[in-house]
C-alpha positions as CSV (number, residue, x, y, z in Angstrom):
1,X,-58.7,-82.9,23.3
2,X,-56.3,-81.4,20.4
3,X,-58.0,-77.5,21.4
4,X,-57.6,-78.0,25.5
5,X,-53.7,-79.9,24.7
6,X,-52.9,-76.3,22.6
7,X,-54.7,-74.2,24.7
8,X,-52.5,-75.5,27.8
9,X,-49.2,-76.2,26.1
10,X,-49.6,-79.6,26.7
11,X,-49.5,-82.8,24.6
12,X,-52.7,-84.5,23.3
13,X,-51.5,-87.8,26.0
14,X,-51.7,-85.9,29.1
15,X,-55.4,-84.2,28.0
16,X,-56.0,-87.9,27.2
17,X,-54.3,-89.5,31.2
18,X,-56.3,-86.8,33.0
19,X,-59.6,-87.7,31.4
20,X,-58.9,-91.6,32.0
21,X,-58.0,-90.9,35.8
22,X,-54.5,-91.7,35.3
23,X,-52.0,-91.5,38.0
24,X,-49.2,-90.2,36.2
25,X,-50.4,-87.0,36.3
26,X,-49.5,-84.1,38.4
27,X,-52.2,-82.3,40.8
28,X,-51.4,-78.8,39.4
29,X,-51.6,-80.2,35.4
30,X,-54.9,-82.2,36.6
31,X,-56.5,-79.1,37.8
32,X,-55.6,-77.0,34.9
33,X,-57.2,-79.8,32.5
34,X,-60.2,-80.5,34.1
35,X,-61.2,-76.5,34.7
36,X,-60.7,-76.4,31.0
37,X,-62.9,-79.2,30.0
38,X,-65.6,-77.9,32.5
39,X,-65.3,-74.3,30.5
40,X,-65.3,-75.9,27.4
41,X,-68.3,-78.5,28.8
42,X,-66.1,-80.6,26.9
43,X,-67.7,-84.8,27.0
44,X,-65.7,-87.3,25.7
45,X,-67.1,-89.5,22.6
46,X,-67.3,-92.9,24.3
47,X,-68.0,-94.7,20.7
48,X,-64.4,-93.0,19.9
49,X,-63.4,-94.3,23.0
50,X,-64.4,-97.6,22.4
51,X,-63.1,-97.9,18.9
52,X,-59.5,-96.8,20.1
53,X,-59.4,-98.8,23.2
54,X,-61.9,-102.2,21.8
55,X,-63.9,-101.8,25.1
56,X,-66.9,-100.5,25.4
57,X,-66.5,-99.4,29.5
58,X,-70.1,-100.7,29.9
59,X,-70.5,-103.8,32.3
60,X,-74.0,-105.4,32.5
61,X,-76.4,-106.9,35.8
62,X,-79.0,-109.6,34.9
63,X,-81.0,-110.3,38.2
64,X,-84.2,-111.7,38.8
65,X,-86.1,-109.0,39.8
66,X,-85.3,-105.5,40.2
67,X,-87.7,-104.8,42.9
68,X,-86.2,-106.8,45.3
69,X,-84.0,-104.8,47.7
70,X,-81.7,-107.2,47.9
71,X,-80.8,-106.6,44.7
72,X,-81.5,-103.6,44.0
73,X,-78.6,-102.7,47.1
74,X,-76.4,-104.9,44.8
75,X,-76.8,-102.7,41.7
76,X,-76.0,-99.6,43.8
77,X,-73.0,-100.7,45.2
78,X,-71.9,-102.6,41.8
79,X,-72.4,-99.2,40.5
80,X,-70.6,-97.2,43.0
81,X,-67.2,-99.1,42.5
82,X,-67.0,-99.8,38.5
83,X,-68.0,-95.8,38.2
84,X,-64.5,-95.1,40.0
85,X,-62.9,-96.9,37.4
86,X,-64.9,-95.2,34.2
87,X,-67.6,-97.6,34.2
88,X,-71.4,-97.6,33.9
89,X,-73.5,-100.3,34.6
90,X,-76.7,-101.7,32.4
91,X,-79.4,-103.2,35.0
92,X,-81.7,-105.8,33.4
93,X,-84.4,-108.2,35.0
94,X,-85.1,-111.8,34.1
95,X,-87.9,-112.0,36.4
96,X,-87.2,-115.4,37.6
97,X,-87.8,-116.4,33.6
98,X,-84.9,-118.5,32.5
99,X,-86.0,-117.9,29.1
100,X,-86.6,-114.5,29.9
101,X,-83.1,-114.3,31.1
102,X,-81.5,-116.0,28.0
103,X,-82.9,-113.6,25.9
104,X,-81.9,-110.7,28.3
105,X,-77.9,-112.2,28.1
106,X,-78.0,-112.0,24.7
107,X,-79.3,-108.6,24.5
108,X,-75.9,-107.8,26.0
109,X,-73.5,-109.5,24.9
110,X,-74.9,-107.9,21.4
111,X,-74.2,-104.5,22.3
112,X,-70.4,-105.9,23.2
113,X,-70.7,-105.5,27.3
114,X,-67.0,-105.8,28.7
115,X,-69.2,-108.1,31.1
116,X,-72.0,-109.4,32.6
117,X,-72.5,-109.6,36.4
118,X,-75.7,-112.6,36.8
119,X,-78.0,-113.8,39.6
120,X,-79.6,-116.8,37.6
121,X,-82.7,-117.2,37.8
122,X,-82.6,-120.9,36.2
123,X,-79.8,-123.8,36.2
124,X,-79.3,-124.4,32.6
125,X,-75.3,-123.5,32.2
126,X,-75.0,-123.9,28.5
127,X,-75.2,-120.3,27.5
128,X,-72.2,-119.9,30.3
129,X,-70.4,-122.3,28.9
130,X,-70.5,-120.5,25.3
131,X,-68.9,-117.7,27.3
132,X,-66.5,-119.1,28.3
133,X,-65.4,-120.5,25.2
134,X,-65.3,-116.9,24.2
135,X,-63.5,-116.1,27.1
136,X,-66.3,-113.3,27.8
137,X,-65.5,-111.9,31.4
138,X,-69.0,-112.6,33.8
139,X,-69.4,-112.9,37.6
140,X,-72.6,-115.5,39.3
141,X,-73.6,-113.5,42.2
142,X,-76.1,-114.9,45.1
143,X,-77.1,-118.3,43.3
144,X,-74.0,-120.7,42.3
145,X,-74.6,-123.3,39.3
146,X,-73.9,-126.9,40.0
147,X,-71.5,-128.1,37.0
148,X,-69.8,-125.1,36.2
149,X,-66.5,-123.3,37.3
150,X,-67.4,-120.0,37.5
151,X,-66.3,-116.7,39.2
152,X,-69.0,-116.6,42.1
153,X,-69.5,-114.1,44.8
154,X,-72.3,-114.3,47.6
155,X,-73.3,-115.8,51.2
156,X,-72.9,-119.3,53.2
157,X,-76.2,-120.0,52.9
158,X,-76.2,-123.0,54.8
159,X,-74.9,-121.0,58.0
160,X,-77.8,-118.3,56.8
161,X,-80.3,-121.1,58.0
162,X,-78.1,-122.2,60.6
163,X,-78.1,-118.8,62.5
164,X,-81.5,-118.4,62.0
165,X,-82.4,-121.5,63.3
166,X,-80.3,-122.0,66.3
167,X,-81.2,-118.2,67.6
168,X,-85.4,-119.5,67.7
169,X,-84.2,-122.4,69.9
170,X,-81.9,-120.5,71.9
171,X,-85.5,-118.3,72.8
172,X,-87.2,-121.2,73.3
173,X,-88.8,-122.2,70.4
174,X,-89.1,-125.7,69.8
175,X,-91.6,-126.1,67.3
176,X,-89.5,-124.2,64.1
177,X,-91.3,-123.9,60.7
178,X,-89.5,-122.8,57.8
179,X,-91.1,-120.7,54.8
180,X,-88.7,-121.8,52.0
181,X,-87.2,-120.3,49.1
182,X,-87.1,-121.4,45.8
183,X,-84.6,-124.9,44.4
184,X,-81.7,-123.0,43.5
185,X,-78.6,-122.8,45.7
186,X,-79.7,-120.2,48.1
187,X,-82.8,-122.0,48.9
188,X,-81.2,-125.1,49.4
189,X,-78.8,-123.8,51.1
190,X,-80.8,-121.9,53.6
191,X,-83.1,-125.5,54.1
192,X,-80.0,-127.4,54.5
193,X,-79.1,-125.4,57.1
194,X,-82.2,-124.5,59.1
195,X,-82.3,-128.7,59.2
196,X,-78.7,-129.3,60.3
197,X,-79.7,-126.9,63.3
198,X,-82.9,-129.1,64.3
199,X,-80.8,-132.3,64.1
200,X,-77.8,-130.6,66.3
201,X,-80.0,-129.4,69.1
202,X,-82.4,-132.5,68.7
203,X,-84.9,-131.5,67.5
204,X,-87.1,-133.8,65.3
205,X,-87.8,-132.5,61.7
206,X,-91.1,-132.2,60.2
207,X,-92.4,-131.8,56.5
208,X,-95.7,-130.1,58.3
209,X,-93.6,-127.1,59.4
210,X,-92.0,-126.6,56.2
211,X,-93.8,-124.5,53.5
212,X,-92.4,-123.2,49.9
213,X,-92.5,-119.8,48.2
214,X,-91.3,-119.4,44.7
215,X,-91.1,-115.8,44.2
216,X,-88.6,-113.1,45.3
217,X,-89.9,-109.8,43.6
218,X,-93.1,-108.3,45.2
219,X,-95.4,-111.0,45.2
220,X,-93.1,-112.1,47.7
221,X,-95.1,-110.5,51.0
222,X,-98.5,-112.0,49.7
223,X,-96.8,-115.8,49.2
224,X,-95.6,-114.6,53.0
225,X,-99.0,-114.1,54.5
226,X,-100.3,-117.3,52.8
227,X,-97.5,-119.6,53.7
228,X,-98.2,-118.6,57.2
229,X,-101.6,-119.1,57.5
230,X,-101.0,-122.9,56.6
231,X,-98.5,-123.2,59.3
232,X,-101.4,-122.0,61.7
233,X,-103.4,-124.6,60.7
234,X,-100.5,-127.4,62.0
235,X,-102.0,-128.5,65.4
236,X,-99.1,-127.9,67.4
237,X,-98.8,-124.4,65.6
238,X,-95.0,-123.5,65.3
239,X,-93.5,-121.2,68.0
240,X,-90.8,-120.0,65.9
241,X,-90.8,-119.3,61.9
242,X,-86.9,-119.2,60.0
243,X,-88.4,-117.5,56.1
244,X,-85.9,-117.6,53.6
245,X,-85.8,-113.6,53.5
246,X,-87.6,-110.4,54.7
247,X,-90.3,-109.8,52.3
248,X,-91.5,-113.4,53.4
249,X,-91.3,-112.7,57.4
250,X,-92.9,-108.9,56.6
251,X,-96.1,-111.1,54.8
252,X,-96.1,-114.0,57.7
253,X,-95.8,-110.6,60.3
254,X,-98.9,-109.6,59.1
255,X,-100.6,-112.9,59.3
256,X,-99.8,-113.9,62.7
257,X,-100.7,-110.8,63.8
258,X,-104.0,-110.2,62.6
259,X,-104.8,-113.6,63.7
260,X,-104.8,-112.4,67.3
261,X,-100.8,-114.2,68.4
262,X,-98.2,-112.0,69.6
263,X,-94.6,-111.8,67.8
264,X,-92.7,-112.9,69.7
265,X,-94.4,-114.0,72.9
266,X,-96.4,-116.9,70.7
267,X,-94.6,-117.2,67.7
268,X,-90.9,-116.0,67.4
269,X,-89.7,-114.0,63.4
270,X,-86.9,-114.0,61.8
271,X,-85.9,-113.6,58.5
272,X,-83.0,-112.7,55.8
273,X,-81.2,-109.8,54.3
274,X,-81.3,-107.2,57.3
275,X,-83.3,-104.9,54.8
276,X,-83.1,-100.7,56.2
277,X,-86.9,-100.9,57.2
278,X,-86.9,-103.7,59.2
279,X,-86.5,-101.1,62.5
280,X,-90.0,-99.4,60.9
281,X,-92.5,-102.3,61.2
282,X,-95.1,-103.4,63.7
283,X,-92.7,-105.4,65.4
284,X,-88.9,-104.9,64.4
285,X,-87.8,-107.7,62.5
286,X,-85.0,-109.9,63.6
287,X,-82.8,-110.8,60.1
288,X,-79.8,-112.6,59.3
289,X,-77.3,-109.8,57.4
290,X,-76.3,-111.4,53.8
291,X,-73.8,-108.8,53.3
292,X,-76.0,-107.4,49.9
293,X,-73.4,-104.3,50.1
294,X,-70.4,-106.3,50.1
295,X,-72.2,-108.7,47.7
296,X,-72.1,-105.9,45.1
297,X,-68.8,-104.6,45.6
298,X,-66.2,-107.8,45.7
299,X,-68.6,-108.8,42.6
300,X,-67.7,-105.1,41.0
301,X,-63.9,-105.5,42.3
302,X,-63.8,-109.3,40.4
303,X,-65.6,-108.1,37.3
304,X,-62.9,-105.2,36.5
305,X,-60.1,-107.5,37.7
306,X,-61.7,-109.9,34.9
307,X,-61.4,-107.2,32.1
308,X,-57.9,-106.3,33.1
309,X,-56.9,-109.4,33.0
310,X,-54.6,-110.4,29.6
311,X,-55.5,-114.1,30.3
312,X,-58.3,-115.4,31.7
313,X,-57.6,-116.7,35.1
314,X,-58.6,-119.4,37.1
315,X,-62.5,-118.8,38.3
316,X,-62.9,-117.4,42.2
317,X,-65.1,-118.6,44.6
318,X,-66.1,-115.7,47.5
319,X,-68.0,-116.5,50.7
320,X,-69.1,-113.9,52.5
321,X,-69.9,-115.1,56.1
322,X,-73.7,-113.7,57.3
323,X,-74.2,-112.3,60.8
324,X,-77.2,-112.4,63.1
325,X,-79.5,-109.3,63.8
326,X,-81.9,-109.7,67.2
327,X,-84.6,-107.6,67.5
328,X,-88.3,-107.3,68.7
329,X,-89.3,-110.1,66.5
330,X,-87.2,-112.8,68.6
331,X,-86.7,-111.4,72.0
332,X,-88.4,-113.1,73.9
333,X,-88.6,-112.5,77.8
């Protein structure tokens, strides 16, 4: 910075304002600095950097899996908004192992994180609360934790099951199954709802039509196809199946149909998270949209406003309401 500040006839600050994005910097000086840096191929020493300013400009994601799309569209646009601002982002996977994801927090906070951004994958809050004692800056995303007042971002998950519901009885289904997440908020959420929908349209609710999965990562399509070939064994068979999110309705898809039933003539599909290649399957996949984008990026916009921050403020709660997507799956004639 001293060789480009002398080279220009400018002071060491201004190198310094250009490089950190600064807006009180002119376009014309701007221009000049950074066509200098790129002849020098000039990279700044982030450990210098981090020494001068005590932050490291690293902010870490702990989610359960990392094969997920859901998720993985999280990351992206996490990503997209803390690079803007000088960040990068550190992606680790707990794979649904509370332990696992413990260990994984601690990896972090070791290598001084300016914070962690945290889909937990259990409901054990005491390594939060250490946090916050600490006043280290995190974000829940997707799964809230009873017991704890923490900055959360994600979906109403009890309208999720809601919407779901309500559009397979609005085609006529009157037999609704529901393949079931996991017992963390989002899958109790999504139950809560899909039974407040049966019990507003009158619909009696039944244990028989309502089967668990435990996984969200890959395994996810298999525990899919399984779950559904126990609801075919119920005699009435369900006419309409809510699952608690795409990979699950991709894994019942291919049950019901190589069972010889047509989607949705004899049993209406719909699922969660609106994932890009629900257009490409057998039969396009209705989905309820959870927002995964807008997920990432108000969790991204909290985090930094978190680092800014001189004081720790009060913790924010943000719903993002989820909208309905009808396709082949659900249209029925």
């Amino acid at each position: 910075m001293k060789d480009i500040a002398k080279d220009l006839g400018i002071s060491q600050a201004t190198v310094s304002k250009v490089l950190r994005e600064h807006p009180d910097i002119g376009a014309k000086t701007r221009q000049r600095v950074l066509q200098r840096v790129k002849e020098l191929d000039y990279q700044p020493n982030s450990l210098a950097r981090s020494l001068a300013t005590g932050r490291s400009y690293l902010i870490g994601l702990v989610a359960p899996s990392l094969l997920h799309p859901f998720f993985a569209q999280i990351a992206r646009a996490l990503s997209n908004v803390i690079r803007e601002k000088g960040y990068s982002l550190i992606v680790s996977s707990s794979e649904e192992d509370p332990e696992l994801e413990k260990e994984e927090i601690s990896r972090l906070l070791a290598r001084r994180l300016d914070a962690l951004v945290i889909a937990s994958a259990g409901s054990n809050i005491e390594q939060l609360k250490r946090m916050d004692n600490k006043a280290q800056p995190y974000v829940l995303i997707d799964r809230d934790l009873a017991g704890l007042a923490a900055n959360f971002v994600g979906i109403n998950d009890e309208k999720v099951g809601r919407l779901a519901t309500e559009h397979l009885i609005d085609m006529g289904c009157r037999r609704v199954a529901h393949i079931r997440g996991r017992d963390n908020s989002t899958g109790l959420g999504r139950v809560e709802g899909y039974r407040q929908a049966l019990r507003h349209r009158g619909i009696p609710y039944s244990e028989d039509y309502v089967v668990r999965a435990d996984h969200t990562d890959t395994e996810t399509t298999r525990q899919g196809a399984e779950a559904m070939r126990l609801l075919l064994e119920q005699d009435p068979k369900p006419d309409g199946v809510f699952c608690f999110n795409d990979p699950l309705a991709i894994g019942a898809m291919t049950t019901i149909l190589e069972s010889g039933l047509r989607i949705p003539e004899d049993i209406a599909l719909i699922g969660c998270g609106n994932l890009p290649n629900n257009d490409c399957l057998r039969v396009s996949l209705s989905s309820i949209d959870q927002h995964s984008q807008m997920i990432g990026q108000r969790a991204a916009e909290l985090v930094l406003s978190l680092i800014e921050s001189e004081q720790m403020p009060r913790a924010r709660t943000i719903i993002l309401e989820p909208t309905l997507v009808v396709r082949s799956s659900t249209q029925r004639k």
